[in-house]
VEXZA-102037 format. One record per residue (C-alpha): residue in one letter; y, z, x. Coordinates in steps of 0.2 Angstrom, whole numbers, padded with zeros to 4 digits, m for minus. Each point is the difference from the previous one (the first is absolute). Layout:
BEGIN
   rest      py      pz      px
      A       Y       Z       X
...
***
This chain:
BEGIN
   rest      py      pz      px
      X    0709    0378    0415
      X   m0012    0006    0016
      X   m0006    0013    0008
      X    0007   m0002    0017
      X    0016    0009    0003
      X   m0003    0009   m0018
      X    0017   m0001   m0012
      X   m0011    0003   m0017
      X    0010    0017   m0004
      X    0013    0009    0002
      X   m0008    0009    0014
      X    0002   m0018    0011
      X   m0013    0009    0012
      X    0000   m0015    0011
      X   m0017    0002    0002
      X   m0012   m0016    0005
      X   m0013    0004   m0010
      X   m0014   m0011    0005
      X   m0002    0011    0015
      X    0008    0018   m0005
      X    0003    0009   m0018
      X    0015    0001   m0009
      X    0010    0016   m0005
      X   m0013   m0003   m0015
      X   m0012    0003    0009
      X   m0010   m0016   m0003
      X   m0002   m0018    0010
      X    0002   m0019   m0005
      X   m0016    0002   m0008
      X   m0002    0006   m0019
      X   m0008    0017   m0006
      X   m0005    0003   m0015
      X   m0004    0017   m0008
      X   m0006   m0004   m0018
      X    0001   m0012   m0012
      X    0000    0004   m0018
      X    0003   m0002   m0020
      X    0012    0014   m0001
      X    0004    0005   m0017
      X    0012    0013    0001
      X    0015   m0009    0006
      X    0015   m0004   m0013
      X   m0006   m0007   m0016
      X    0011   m0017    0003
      X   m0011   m0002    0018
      X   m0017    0006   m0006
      X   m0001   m0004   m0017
      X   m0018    0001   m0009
      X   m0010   m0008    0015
      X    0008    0008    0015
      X    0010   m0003    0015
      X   m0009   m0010    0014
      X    0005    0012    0014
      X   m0002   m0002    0019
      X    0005    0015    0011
      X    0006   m0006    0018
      X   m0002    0009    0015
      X    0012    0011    0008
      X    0019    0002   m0005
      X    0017   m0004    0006
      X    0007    0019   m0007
      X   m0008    0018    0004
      X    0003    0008   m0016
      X   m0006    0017    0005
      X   m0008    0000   m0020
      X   m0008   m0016    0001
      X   m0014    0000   m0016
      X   m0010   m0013    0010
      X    0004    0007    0019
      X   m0019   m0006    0006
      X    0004   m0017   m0004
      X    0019    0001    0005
      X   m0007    0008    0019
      X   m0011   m0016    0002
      X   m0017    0002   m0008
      X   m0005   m0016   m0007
      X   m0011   m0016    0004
      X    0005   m0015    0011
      X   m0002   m0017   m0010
      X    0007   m0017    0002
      X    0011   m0008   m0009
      X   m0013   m0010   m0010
      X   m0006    0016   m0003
      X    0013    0006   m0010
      X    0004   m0015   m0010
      X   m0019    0001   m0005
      X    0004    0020   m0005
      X    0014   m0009   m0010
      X   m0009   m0013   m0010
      X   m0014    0015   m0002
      X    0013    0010   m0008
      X    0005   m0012   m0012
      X   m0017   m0003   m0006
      X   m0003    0016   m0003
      X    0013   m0002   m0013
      X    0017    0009    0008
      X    0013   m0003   m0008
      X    0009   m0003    0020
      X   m0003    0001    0018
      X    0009    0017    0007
      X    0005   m0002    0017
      X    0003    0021    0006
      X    0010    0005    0014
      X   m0005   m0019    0007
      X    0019   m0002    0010
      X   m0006   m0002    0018
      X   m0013   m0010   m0006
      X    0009   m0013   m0007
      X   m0005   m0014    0009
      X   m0019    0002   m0003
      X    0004    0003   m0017
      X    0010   m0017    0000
      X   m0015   m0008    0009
      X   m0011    0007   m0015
      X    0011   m0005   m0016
      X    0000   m0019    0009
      X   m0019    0001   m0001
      X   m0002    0005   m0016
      X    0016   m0007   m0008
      X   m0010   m0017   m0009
      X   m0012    0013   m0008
      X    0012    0018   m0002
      X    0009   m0001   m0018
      X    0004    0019   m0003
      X    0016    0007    0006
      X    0001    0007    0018
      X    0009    0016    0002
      X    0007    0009    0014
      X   m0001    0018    0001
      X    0010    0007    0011
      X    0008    0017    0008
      X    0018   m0010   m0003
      X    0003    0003    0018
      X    0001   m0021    0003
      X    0009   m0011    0011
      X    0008   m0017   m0010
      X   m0005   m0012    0010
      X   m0020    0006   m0002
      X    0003    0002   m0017
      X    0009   m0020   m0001
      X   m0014   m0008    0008
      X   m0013    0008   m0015
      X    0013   m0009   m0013
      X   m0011   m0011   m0009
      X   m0016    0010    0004
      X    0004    0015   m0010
      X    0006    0002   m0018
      X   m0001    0018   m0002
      X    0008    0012    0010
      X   m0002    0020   m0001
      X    0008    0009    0015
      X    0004    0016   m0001
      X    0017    0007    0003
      X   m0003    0018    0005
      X    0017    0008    0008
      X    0018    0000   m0001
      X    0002    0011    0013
      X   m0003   m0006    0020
      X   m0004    0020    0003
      X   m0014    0000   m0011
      X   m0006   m0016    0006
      X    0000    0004    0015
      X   m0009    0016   m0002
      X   m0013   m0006   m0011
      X   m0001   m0020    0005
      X    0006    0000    0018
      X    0012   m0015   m0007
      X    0017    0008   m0002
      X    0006   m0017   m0003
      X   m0012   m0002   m0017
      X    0013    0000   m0013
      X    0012   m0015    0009
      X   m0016   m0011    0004
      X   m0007    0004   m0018
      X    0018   m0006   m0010
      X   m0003   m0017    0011
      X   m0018   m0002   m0005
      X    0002    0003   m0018
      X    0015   m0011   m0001
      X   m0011   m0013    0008
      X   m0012    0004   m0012
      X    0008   m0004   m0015
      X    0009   m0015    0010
      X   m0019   m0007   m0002
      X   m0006    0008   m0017
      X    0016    0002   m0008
      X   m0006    0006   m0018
      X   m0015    0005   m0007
      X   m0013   m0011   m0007
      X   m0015    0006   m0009
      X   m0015   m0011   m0010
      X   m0006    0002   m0017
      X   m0009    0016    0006
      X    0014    0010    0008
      X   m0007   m0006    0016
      X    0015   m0002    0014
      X   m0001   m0019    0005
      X    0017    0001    0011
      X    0014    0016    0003
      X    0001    0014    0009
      X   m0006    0017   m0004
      X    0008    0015    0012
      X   m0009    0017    0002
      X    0009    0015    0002
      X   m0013    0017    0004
      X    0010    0016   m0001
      X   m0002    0014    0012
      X    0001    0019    0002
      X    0018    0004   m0001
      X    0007   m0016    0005
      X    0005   m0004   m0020
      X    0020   m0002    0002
      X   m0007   m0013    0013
      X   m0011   m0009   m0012
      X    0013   m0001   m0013
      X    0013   m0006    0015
      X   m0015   m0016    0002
      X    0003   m0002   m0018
      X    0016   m0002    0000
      X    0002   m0011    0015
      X   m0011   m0010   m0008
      X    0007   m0003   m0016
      X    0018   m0001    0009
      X   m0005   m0014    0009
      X   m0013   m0010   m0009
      X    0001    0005   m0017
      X   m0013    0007   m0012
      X   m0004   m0015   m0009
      X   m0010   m0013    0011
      X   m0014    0012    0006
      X   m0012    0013   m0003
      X    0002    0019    0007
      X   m0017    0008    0001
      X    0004    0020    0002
      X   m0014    0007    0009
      X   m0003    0021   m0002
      X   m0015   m0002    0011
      X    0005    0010    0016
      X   m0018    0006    0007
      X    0004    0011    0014
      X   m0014   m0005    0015
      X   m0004    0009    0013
      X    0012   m0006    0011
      X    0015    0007   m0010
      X   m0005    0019    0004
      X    0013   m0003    0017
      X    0012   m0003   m0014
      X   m0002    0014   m0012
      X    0017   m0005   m0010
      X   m0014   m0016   m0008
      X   m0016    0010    0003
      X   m0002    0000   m0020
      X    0002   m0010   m0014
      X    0015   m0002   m0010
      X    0007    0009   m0015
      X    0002   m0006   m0016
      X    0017    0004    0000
      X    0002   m0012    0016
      X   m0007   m0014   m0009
      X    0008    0003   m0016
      X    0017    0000    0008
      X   m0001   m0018    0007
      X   m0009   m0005   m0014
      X    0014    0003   m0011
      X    0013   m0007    0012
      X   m0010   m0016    0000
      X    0000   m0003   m0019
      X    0018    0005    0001
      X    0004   m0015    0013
      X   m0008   m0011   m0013
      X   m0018   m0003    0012
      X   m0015   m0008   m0009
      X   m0018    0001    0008
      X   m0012    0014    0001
      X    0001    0019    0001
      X   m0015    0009    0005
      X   m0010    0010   m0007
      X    0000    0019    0012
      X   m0020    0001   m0002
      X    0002   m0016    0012
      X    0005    0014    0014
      X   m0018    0003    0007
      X   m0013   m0009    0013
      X   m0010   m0008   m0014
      X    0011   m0013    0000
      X   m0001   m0004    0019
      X   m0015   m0014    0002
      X   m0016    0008    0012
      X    0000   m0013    0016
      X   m0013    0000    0010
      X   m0003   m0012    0017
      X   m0011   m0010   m0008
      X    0010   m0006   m0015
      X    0002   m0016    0007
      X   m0014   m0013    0008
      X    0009   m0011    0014
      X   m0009   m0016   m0006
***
């Protein structure tokens, strides 16, 4: 995994970013925006004592309804890679239940650099948040690094993603990363506390008018992996930002009768996990990042 000639994503910019920025917009060196004890992720990854959450720099998607869109445009802190392991080992003594890598793809081989450094001390679960936009061989060389995956799988539809993500090859890249996935965390495995310790967890955010779509991701998903072996998380969230008043069609947020419609097809395919509750759907819930949440040193 390098920098030079860039293959982290699916983008496969080609990009050598020691001297020029990717198509996400960031170089060879990390950025971080904020690190935090988040406590409003799913109850399995944030438990009682929170999440350990770091929020990366830049993104390889332009979802046009990004939540943290001053993060995923590049705002952030540089810091070394004995940086972050130090931000990782902070977090756990804090008392986080894990360390939550978000959006940290083309950044992996920092983020490898920094789980090596901290690996002898770091004894909570490493989880990998992600768009679900992945390429497998980025994903292979984190096997062993990671135990708990939580990608989102956001589209069905290569017209929608292209629209909305500017990845009209999501849903194909997002089947392949899932199975690799579960090829590393095959089941579920949780402590005495409920706690996720291993597995995968995969998000799914209904949008504005798209709902025959989101029940179209459910059932691709079951049809090829099953129900059984993982958790869904269905999200009702959908916040329009100001960006989504060039698409009017998602400039609001989404019905209760959207939700309940792929609600119900979910419990119908047999899917365990997390439904949302739809007071979730406002910017409340979208952490405050500021340029000088992180110190470099």
């Amino acid at each position: 995994m390098t920098y030079e000639n860039c293959r982290l994503c699916p983008r496969a910019c080609g990009v050598d970013r020691r001297t020029k920025r990717g198509f996400c917009g960031q170089s060879d060196i990390l950025r971080v925006a904020r690190y935090q004890k988040h406590l409003w992720e799913e109850p399995c990854i944030s438990g009682t004592r929170g999440s350990g959450t770091v929020f990366f720099s830049g993104c390889t998607m332009k979802c046009v309804f990004c939540q943290n869109y001053e993060v995923s445009r590049g705002m952030g802190t540089e810091i070394t890679a004995s940086r972050l392991a130090d931000i990782f080992l902070e977090l756990q003594d804090m008392g986080c239940h894990n360390v939550s890598l978000v959006t940290a793809t083309h950044f992996v081989p920092g983020v490898l650099q920094a789980l090596d450094r901290a690996c002898d001390f770091l004894h909570v679960p490493v989880v990998f948040n992600c768009g679900g936009y992945e390429r497998v061989e980025t994903l292979k060389a984190l096997e062993g690094s990671v135990q708990v995956w939580l990608p989102d799988f956001k589209y069905k539809s290569a017209e929608l993603s292209a629209r909305y993500s500017a990845a009209p090859d999501y849903y194909d890249r997002a089947m392949e990363a899932i199975a690799e996935m579960l090829r590393q965390s095959p089941r579920l495995v949780l402590d005495q506390d409920g706690i996720l310790q291993r597995g995968v967890v995969i998000r799914h955010l209904v949008m504005p008018g798209a709902y025959r779509d989101s029940i179209a991701v459910l059932e691709a998903l079951a049809e090829s992996f099953g129900t059984e072996n993982y958790y869904l998380s269905l999200m009702s969230q959908f916040t329009p930002m100001p960006s989504c008043k060039d698409y009017p069609e998602i400039d609001r947020r989404i019905t209760t009768f959207e939700y309940r419609k792929v609600a119900q097809r979910a419990l119908d395919l047999g899917f365990r996990g997390y439904f949302q509750d739809r007071d979730a759907s406002s910017q409340a819930y979208i952490p405050p990042f500021g340029e000088n949440d992180v110190k470099p040193e």
